[in-house]
Residue, then its C-alpha position, 0 to 999 in steps of 0.5 A: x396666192x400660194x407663192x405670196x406665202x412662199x416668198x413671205x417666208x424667204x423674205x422673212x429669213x432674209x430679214x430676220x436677225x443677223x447672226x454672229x461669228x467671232x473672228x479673233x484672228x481677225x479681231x471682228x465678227x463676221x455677221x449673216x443671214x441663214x438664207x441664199x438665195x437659190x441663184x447664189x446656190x446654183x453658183x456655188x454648186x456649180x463651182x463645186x461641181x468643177x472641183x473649184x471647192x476652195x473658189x465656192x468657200x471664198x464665194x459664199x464669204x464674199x456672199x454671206x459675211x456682213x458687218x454689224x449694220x447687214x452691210x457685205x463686208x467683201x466684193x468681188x474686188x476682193x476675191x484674188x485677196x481672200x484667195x490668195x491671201x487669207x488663212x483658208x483654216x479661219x475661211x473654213x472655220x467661218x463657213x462651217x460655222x454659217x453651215x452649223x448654225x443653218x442646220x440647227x435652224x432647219x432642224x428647229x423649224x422641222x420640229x415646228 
């Protein structure tokens, strides 16, 4: 079946390896997956959409940001933190670089 097919290639991003952001204010590396899933999407969009913008790039931290293991290294506990009580340039430096590299792998797999 078609969506066999279709789900293969999503599974497959999700397994695929981890790539790495460097954090030195952080003294770590924050690690991801390129890929959301469309229910993650829809949350984020929605938040968006209500000009919750700083809200959604907590969201997509607590979503995206793994450890070295694919293990989340945020939860929901922590978003009022990561809100109120991080540096938003290193939040905004992390998710522009998830989003840099997720266009360069699009436009990679285009090519093919």
């Amino acid at each position: 079946m078609f969506i066999d097919k279709v789900t293969k290639h999503y599974e497959d991003a999700i397994v695929g390896a981890l790539q790495e952001i460097e954090v030195p204010e952080w003294e770590a590396s924050v690690f991801y997956r390129p890929s959301l899933t469309l229910r993650q999407q829809q949350k984020l969009i929605n938040l968006q959409r209500d000009n919750k913008e700083t809200e959604a790039l907590v969201e997509m931290l607590i979503m995206r940001a793994l450890d070295v293991d694919g293990e989340p290294l945020f939860g929901a506990v922590n978003k009022r933190s990561l809100m109120q009580r991080a540096d938003t340039r290193v939040i905004h430096r992390i998710i522009d670089a998830m989003n840099s590299a997720d266009d360069i792998n699009l436009e990679i797999a285009e090519k093919k």
